[in-house]
C-alpha positions as CSV (number, residue, x, y, z in Angstrom):
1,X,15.0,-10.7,59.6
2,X,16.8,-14.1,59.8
3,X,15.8,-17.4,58.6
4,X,15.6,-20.3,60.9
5,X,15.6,-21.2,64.1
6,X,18.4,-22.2,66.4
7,X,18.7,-20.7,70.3
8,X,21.3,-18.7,71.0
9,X,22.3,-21.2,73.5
10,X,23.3,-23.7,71.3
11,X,25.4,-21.6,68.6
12,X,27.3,-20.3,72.0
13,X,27.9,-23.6,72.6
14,X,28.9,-24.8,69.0
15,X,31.2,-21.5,68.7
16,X,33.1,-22.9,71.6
17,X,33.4,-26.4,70.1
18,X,34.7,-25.0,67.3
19,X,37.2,-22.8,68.8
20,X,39.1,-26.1,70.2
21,X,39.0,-27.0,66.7
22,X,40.9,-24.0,64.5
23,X,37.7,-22.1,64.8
24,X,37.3,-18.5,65.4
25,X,38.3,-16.9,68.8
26,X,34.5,-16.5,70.7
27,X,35.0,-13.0,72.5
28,X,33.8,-14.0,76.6
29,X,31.3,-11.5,76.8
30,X,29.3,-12.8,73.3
31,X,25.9,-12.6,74.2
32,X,24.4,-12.6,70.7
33,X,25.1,-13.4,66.7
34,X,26.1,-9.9,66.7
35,X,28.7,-10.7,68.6
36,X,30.5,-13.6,67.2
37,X,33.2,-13.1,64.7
38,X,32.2,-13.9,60.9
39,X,34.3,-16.7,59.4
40,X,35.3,-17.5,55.8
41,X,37.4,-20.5,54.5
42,X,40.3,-20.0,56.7
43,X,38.0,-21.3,59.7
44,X,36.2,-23.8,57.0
45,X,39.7,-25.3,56.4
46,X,41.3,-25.5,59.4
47,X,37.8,-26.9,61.6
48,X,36.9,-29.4,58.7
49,X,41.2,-30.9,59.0
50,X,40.8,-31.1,62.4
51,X,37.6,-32.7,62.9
52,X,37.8,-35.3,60.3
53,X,41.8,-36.5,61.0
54,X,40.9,-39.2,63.5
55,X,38.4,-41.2,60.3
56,X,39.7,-39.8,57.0
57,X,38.2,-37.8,55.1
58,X,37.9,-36.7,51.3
59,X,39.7,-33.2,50.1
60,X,37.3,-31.3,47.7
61,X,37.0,-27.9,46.6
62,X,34.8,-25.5,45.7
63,X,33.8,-24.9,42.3
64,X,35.7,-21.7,41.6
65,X,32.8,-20.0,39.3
66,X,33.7,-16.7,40.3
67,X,36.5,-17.1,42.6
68,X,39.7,-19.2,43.4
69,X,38.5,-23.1,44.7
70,X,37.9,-23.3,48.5
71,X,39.3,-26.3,50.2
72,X,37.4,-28.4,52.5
73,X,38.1,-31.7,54.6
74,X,34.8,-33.9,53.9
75,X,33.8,-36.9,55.8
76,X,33.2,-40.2,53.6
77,X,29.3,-40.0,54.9
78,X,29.6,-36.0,52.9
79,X,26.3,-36.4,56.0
80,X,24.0,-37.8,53.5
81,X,22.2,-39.3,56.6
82,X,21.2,-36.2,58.1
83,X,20.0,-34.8,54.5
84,X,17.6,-38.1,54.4
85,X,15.4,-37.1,57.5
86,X,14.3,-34.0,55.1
87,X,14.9,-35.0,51.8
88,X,14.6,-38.3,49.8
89,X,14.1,-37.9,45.9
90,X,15.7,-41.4,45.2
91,X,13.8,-44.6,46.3
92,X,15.1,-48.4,46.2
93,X,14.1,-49.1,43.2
94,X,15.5,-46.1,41.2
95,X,18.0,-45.9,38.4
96,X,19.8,-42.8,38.8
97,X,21.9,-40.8,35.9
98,X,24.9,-38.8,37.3
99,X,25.6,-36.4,34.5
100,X,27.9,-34.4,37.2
101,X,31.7,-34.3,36.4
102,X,33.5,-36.6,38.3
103,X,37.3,-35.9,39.3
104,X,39.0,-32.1,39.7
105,X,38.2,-32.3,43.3
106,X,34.7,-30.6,42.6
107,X,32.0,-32.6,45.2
108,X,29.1,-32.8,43.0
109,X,29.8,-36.1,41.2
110,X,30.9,-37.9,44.6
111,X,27.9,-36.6,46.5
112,X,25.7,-38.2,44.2
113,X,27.1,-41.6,44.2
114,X,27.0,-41.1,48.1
115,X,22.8,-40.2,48.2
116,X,22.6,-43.2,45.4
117,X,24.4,-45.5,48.0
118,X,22.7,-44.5,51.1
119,X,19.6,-44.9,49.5
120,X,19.9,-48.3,48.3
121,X,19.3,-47.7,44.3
122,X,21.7,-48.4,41.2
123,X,23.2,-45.9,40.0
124,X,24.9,-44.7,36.1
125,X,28.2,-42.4,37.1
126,X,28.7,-41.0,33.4
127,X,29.9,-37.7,34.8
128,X,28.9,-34.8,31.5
129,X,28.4,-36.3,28.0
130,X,28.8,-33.8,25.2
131,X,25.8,-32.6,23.2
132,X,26.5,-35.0,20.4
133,X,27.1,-37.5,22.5
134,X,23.8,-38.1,24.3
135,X,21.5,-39.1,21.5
136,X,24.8,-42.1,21.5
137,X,23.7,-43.1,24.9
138,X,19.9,-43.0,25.0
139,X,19.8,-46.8,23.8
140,X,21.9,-47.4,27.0
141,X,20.2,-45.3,29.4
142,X,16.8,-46.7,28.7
143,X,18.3,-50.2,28.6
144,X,19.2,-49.8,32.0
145,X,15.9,-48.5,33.5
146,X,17.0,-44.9,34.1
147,X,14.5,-43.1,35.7
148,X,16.1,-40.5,37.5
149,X,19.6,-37.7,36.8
150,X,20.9,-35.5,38.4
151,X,22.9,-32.5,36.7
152,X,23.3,-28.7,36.8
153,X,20.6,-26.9,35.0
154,X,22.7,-26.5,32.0
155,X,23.0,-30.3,31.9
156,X,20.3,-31.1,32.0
157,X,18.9,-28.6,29.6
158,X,21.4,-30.3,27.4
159,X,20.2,-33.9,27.7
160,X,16.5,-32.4,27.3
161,X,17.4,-31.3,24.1
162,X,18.8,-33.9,22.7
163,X,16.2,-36.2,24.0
164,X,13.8,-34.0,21.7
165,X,15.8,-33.5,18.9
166,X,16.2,-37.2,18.6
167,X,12.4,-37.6,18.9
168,X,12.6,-40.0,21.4
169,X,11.4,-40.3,25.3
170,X,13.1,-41.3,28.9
171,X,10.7,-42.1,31.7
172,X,12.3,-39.5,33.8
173,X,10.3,-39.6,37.7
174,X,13.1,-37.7,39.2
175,X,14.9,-34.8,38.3
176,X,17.9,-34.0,40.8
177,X,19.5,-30.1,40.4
178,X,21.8,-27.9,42.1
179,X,24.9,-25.9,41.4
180,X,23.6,-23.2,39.3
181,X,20.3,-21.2,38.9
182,X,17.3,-22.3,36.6
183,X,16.2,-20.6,33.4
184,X,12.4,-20.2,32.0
185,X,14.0,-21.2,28.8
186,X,16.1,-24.1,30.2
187,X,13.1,-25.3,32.7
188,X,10.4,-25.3,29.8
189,X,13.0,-27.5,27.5
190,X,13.5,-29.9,30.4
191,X,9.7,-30.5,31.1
192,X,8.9,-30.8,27.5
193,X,11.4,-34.0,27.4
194,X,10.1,-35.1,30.5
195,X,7.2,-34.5,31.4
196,X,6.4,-36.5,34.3
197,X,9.5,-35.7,36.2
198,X,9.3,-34.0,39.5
199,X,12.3,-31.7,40.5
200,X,14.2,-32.0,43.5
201,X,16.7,-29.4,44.2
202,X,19.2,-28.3,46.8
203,X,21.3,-25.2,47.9
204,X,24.5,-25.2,49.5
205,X,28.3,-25.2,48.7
206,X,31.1,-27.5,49.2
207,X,32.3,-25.8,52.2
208,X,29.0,-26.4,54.0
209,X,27.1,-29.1,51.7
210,X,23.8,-29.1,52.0
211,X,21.8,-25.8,53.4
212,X,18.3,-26.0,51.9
213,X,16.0,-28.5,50.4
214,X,13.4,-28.3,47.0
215,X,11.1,-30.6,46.7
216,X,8.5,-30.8,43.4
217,X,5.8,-29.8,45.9
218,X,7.8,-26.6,45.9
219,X,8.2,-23.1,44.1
220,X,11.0,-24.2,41.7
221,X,13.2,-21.0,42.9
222,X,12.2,-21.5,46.2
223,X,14.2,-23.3,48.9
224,X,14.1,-24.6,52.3
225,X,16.2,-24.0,55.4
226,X,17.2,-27.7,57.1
227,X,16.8,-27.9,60.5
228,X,19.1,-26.9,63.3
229,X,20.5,-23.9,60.8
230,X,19.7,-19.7,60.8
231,X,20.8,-17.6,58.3
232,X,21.4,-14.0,58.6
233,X,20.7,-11.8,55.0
234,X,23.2,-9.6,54.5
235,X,24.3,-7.8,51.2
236,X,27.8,-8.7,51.6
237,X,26.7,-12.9,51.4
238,X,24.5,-14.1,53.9
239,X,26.0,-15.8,57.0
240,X,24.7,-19.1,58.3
241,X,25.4,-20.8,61.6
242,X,24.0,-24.3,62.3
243,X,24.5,-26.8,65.2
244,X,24.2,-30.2,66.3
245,X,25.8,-33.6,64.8
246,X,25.9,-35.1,61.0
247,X,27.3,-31.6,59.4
248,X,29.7,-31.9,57.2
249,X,31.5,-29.2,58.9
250,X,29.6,-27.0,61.7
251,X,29.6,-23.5,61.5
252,X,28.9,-20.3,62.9
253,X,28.3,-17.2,60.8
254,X,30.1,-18.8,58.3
255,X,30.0,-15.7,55.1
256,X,28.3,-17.1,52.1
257,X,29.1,-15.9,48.8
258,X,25.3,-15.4,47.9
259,X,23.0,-12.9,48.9
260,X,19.6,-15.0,50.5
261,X,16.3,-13.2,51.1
262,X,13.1,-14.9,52.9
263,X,10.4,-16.4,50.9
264,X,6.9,-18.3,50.6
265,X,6.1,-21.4,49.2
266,X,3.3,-23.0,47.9
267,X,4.1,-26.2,49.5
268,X,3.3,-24.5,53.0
269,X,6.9,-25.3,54.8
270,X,8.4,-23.1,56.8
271,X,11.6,-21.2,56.4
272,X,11.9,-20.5,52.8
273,X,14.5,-18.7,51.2
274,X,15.5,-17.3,47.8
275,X,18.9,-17.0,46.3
276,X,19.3,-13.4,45.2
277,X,22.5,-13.5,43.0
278,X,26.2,-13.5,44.2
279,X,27.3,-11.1,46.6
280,X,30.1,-9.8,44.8
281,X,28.7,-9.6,41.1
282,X,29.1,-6.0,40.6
283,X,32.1,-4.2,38.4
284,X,32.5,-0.6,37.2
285,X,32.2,-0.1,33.2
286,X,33.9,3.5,32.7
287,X,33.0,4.7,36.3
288,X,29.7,3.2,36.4
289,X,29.1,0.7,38.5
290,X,27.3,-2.5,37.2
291,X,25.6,-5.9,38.7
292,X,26.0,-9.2,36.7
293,X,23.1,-10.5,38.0
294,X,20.7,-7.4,37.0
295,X,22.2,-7.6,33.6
296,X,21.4,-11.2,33.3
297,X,17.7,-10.7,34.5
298,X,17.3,-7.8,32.2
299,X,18.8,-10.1,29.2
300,X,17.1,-13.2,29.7
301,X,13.6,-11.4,30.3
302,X,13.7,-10.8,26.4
303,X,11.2,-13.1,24.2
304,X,13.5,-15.5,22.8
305,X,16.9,-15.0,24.9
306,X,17.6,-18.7,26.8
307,X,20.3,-18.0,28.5
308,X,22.7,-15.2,29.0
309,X,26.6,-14.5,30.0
310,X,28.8,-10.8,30.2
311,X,32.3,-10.8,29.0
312,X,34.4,-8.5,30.3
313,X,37.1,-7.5,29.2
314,X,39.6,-5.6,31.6
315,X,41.6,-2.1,31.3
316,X,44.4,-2.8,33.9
317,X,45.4,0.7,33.6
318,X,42.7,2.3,33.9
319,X,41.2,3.6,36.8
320,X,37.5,2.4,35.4
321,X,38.4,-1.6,35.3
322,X,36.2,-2.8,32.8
323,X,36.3,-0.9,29.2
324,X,33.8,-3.3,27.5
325,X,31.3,-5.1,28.4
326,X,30.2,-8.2,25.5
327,X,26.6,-9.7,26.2
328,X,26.5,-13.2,25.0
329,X,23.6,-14.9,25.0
330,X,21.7,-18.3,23.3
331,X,18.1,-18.4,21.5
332,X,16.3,-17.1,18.6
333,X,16.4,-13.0,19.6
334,X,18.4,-10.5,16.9
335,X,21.3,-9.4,18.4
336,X,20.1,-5.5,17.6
337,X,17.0,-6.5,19.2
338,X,18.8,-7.2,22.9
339,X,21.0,-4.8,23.3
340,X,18.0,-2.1,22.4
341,X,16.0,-3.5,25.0
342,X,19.9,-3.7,27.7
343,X,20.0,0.2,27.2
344,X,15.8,0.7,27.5
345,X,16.1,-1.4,30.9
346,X,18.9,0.4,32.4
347,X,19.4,4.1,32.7
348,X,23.1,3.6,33.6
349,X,24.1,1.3,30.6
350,X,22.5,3.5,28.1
351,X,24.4,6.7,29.7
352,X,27.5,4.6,29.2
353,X,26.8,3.5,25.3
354,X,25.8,7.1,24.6
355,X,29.5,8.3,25.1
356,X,31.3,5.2,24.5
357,X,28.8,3.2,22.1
358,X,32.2,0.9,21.5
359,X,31.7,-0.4,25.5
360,X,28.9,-2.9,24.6
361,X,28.3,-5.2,22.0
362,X,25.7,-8.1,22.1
363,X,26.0,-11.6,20.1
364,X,24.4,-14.7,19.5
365,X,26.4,-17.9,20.0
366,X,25.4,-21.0,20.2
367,X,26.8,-22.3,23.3
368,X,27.7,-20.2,26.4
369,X,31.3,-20.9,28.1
370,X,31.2,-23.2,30.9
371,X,33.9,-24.2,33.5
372,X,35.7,-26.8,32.2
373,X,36.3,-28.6,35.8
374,X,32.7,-28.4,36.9
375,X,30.4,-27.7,33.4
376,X,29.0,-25.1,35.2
377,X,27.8,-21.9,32.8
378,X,29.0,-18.8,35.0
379,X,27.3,-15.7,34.9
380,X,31.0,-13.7,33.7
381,X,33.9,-14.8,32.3
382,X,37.3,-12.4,31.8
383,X,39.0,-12.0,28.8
384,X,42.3,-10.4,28.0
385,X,42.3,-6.8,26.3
């Protein structure tokens, strides 16, 4: 089952655009999706150089969470105007916060300033304060009327707190989010601080910007396909072709690194989708084979666990890959307590700790590892044996 609509016709036609451009070959006889190549950032790169060498364009990257950084060409617009006929969380008169890290080639930070411009507001680029830095600033951001920020999650689960722990209040209206999933634990701290705050959300990746749209009419977790896009589910990462003008880079079954499913929303729109978890999240712990993103569902679905992260820590000669597996996590849960309930909720983990107890340990820390060129929390970090 895909998601979207766009006639075959017209991703024919874009394929062969695209070919002129670096594109993938499009084989004469294509009569379907089926039977179009699937691209990855070799086709992103050398379509997105072409295309934006007669205006300029900004170099970016991906930001290399799980993998190396994936170069992209993006045009100065980063097609903010196309994103405005489906999606307007900033109005005139707003004030908006950009908590995102600015420099490092990651798009985030720019592509704010970009939807601040285009919508006509004022707008605060402080890039990521540290957590003893923010109650420092709240004088500053209420001074200046800010009444909107936009930040990962983790960011913004981090100016949430500190708003509470300070005791203190900022007439937050808009809450912009992407880059990283939400939390119960991180989504109840950020509507305790701000209560009136509706959450706007998007979906996408440097290499395609924007795919899908959140509004706070929507199911938090629960995204919408833009127009003139389909998406085909697939296990291996979804693949998404989309047509027309305004993209920052047209593609056709371009291979995402997520896994998408179809959803409902409350809000009624059409052509929801869900992100499932990363496509290639899965590692073998002494033969068995593992998926971060289960783990992490398991963890966090304990009373009292916020947020959760696996360290692994590789055995490069050793046929098995990974000989122990560390879960880290934040909140008030005993450590005993978590990894009990790890090796109740699945049958392989507790086969593995039975013979090789040493393989996991769990621990409380107080602050998760985060990328330092992005601020992004991933779900697993590497560290040496």
């Amino acid at each position: 089952m895909t998601i979207g609509e766009l006639p075959w016709e017209r991703v024919l036609d874009q394929a062969r655009e695209l070919e002129q451009h670096g594109g993938a070959p499009v084989p004469a006889t294509a009569g379907s999706l089926a039977d179009l190549v699937v691209t990855g950032p070799a086709e992103i790169f050398e379509v997105s150089r072409r295309l934006t060498a007669p205006t300029g364009s900004i170099v970016l990257s991906s930001g290399g969470t799980t993998g190396p950084p994936k170069i992209t060409y993006v045009s100065y617009d980063q097609a903010v105007g196309r994103l405005l006929r489906e999606w307007r969380p900033l109005r005139p008169e707003s004030v908006l916060l950009n908590l995102f890290t600015p420099g490092r080639m990651w798009a985030s930070h720019y592509y704010m300033q970009a939807l601040a411009e285009r919508s006509g507001c004022r707008v605060v680029p402080s890039g990521p304060l540290e957590a003893g830095e923010l109650a420092y600033w709240l004088d500053a951001f209420e001074s200046l009327g800010v009444d909107a920020v936009a930040a990962t999650p983790s960011a913004l689960t981090d100016l949430a707190q500190a708003v509470l722990d300070a005791g203190r209040s900022l007439p937050l209206r808009t809450v912009i989010w992407m880059a990283e999933p939400w939390t119960e634990a991180a989504e109840k701290t950020v509507r305790a601080a701000f209560p009136e705050a509706g959450f706007w959300g998007n979906y996408g990746a440097v290499e395609t910007y924007v795919i899908a749209t959140n509004t706070p009419a929507c199911d938090l977790r629960t995204l919408h396909l833009m127009p003139d896009q389909i998406i085909e589910p697939d296990d291996e990462g979804a693949l998404l072709s989309r047509a027309g003008e305004g993209w920052t880079v047209p593609v056709t079954r371009y291979r995402l690194g997520d896994r998408l499913a179809p959803a409902h929303c409350r809000c009624g729109r059409p052509d929801g989708l869900r992100v499932l978890g990363r496509a290639d999240d899965t590692f073998k712990l002494h033969g068995s084979l593992l998926a971060i993103g289960d783990l992490i569902e398991l963890a966090t679905a304990l009373p009292g666990v916020a947020q959760a992260q696996l360290e692994l820590v590789r055995e490069e000669e050793s046929w098995h890959g990974v000989r122990r597996l560390a879960v880290h996590f934040t909140g008030t849960a005993e450590p005993a307590a978590l990894r009990q309930h790890l090796l109740d909720g699945s049958a392989r983990l507790f086969g593995i700790a039975l013979h090789h107890p040493e393989a996991l340990a769990v621990a409380r820390v107080d602050r998760l590892t985060r990328v330092e060129r992005t601020g992004k929390v991933p779900p697993m970090i590497w560290r040496q044996p």
